[in-house]
N, C-alpha and C positions, 0 to 999 in steps of 0.2 A: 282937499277936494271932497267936494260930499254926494253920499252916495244914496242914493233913493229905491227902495223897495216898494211892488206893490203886488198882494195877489190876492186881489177882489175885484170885481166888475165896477173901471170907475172911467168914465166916459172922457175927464180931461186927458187923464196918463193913458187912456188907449187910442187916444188921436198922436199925440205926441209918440207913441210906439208906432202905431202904422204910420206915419210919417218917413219914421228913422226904415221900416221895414222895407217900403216900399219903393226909399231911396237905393237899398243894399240890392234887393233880392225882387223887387221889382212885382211883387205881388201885395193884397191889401189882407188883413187878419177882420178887416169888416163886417164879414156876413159873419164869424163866428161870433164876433164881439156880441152883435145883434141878439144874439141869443142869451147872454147873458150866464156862460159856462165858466167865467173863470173863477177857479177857486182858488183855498189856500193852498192847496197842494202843488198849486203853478206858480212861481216865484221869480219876479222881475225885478232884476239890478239894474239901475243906468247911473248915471249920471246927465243931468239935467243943466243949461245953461241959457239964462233969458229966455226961457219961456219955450226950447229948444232939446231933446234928445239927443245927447250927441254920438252914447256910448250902450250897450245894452248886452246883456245877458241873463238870460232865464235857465232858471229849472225847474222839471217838474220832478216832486216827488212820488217816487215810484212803489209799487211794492209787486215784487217781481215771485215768481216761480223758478228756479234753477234747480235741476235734477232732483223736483217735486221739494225743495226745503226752499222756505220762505227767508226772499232778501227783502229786508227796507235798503231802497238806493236812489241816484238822483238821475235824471238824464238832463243834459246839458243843450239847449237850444236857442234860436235866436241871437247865435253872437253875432253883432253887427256894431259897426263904427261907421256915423258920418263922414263920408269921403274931406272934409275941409276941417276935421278933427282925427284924423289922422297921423302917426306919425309921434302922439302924446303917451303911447303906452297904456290909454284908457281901457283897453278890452284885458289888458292884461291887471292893473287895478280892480277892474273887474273880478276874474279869477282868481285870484289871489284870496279877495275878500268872500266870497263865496266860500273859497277851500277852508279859509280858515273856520267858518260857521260849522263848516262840514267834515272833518279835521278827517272820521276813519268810517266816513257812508261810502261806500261802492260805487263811481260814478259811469257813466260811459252815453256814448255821442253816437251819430252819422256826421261824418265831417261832409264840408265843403273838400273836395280835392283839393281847390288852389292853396289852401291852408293847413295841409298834413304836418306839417311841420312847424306848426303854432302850438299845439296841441301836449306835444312830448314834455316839451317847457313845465309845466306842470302837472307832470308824471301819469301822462295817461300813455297809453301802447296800444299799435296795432295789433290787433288779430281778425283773422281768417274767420268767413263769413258763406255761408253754402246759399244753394238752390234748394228747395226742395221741389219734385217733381214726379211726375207719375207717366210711363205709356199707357195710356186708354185700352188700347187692345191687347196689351200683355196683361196687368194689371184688373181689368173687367170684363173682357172678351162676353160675354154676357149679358152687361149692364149696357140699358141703352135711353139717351132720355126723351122724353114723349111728351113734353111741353104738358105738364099734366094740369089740369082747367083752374087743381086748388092751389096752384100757385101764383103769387098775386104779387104783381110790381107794386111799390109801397113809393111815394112820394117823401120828401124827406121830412117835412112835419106832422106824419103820421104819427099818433102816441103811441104806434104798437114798435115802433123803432127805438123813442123813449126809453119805452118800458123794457123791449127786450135788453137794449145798454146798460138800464139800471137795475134789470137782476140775471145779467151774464155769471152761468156757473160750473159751466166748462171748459176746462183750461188745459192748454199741455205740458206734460212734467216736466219737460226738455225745456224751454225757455218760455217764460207769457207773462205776462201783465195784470191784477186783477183791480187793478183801480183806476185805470184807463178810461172811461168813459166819455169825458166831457174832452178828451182828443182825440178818441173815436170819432167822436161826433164833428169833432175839427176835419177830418180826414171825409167822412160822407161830406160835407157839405160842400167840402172845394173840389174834390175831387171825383166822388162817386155815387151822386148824388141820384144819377139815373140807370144805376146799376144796385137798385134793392130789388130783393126779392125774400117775399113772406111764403115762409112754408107753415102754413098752420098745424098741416100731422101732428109736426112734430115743436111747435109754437119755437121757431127759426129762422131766423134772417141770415140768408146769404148774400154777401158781395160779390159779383162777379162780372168780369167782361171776357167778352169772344174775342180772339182777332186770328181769322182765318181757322184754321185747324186748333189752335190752343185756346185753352180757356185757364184766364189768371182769376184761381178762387182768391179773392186777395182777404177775406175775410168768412166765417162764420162761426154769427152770437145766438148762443142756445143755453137754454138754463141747464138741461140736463145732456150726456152725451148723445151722440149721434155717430152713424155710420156714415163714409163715405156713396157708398153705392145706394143708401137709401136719399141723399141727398141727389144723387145725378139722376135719378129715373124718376123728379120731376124738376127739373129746371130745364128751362124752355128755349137751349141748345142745341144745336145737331154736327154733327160731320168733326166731331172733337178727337183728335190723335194721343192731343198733349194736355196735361193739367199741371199748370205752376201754382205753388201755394204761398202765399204771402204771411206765414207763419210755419211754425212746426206741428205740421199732419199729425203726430203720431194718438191724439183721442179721438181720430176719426176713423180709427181702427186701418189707418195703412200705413207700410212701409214704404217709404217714398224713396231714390236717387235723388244722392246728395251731390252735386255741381258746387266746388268752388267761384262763390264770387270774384270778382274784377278789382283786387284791392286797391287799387290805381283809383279805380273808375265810382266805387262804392264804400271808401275807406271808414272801418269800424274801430271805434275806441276806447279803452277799458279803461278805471285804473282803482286802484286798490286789490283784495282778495279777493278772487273768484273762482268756483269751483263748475268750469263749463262743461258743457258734454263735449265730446268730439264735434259732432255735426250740429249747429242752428243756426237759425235766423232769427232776430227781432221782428216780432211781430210790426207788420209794414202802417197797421193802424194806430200802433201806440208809439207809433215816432212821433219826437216833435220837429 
């Protein structure tokens, strides 16, 4: 059975992937394709039949931060099988041939729950995955934000979103990602697309949404570092108790409570050598 690679922007094989994606998971990778972001770093296995996807697995290659020493590793995305090809052992074909490309790179996933146990088959393990979070009033009792004027919602084909993605240069030592960008960019457009915001100060894009008292920073790209408290007294927020961070806080100069995840609910997957901290999260933008 023959196996088909692709990791460049090529318009037949990404209709034929949103096809297959769209069938599985019920959403379109369309508008990103649009933009013409896939690189070699993003790597598409399937299996192809008349003209047909039937079987698919991706990775992207990574090259991570863990406890500030530099990993090259892969994350594992997009496993999907046509429900009427099923039952073939194709997603496992898959894996297999992958692994062996990959024989002793570092790999790890966000699983699908209903498939936690697809996973182990080829040696990857759960572990434990935190919150990170902050009380607004214990935490900055002080700090208060004032919607300040220079802060400026950014549209998502601004070149100043571009440009901050393509020279992001502060990272956290605890867990990040620095070659992320073009699924970054995956992440604003389907997701958060009406939730930029340009802090020129300090020439800074933050992500973020309210809902009621909390605010989930799910994101912020800055060339050089930044402070928490100088980022909330201007974002144009009010009545905030709680701040979740959709990465690891600690170059933002705060100590955050650390909440175990929902392993059940958010299952995380390693497999090879890893040298973790106690407390992280995968940065919520560099998933795929």
């Amino acid at each position: 059975m023959t196996i088909t690679m692709n990791n460049k922007s090529n318009p037949t094989y990404e209709a034929m992937l949103n096809a297959l994606v769209k069938e599985v998971f019920g959403f379109s990778f369309q508008p990103w394709f649009e933009y013409e972001l896939w690189d070699e770093n993003y790597e598409s296995y399937s299996i192809i039949e008349n003209g047909k996807m039937l079987s698919n697995v991706c990775i992207f290659k990574s090259e991570l931060l863990v406890c500030g020493e530099k990993v090259p590793a892969m994350q594992f995305g997009a496993v999907a099988t046509a429900k009427n090809a099923r039952g073939r052992g194709l997603s496992r074909l898959l894996m297999e041939h992958i692994l062996q490309l990959y024989p002793d790179r570092p790999a790890y996933l966000a699983a699908n729950p209903s498939v936690i146990d697809f996973y182990p088959k080829f040696g990857f393990r759960q572990v434990q995955t935190y919150m990170a979070s902050i009380n607004m009033n214990k935490a900055f009792p002080n700090v208060h934000a004032h919607n300040d004027k220079n802060c400026i919602k950014l549209d998502i084909d601004d070149e100043i979103v571009t440009n901050a993605l393509q020279t992001r240069g502060a990272f956290s030592n605890l867990v990040d990602c620095t070659n992320a960008s073009s699924i970054q960019m995956f992440h604003l457009i389907m997701q958060y697309h009406n939730s930029i915001y340009h802090l020129p100060q300090f020439n800074a894009i933050v992500i973020a949404q309210q809902t009621d008292n909390k605010l989930f920073l799910v994101d912020v790209i800055s060339k050089n570092k930044i402070t928490l408290d100088e980022i909330l007294t201007r974002l144009p927020f009010a009545g905030i108790d709680t701040i979740e961070f959709g990465f690891c806080p600690d170059w933002l100069s705060v100590t955050p409570n650390w909440t175990p995840t929902d392993m059940a609910h958010d299952p995380f997957f390693i497999r090879g050598n890893w040298n973790l901290p106690e407390h992280f999260r995968f940065p919520a933008t560099s998933e795929t």
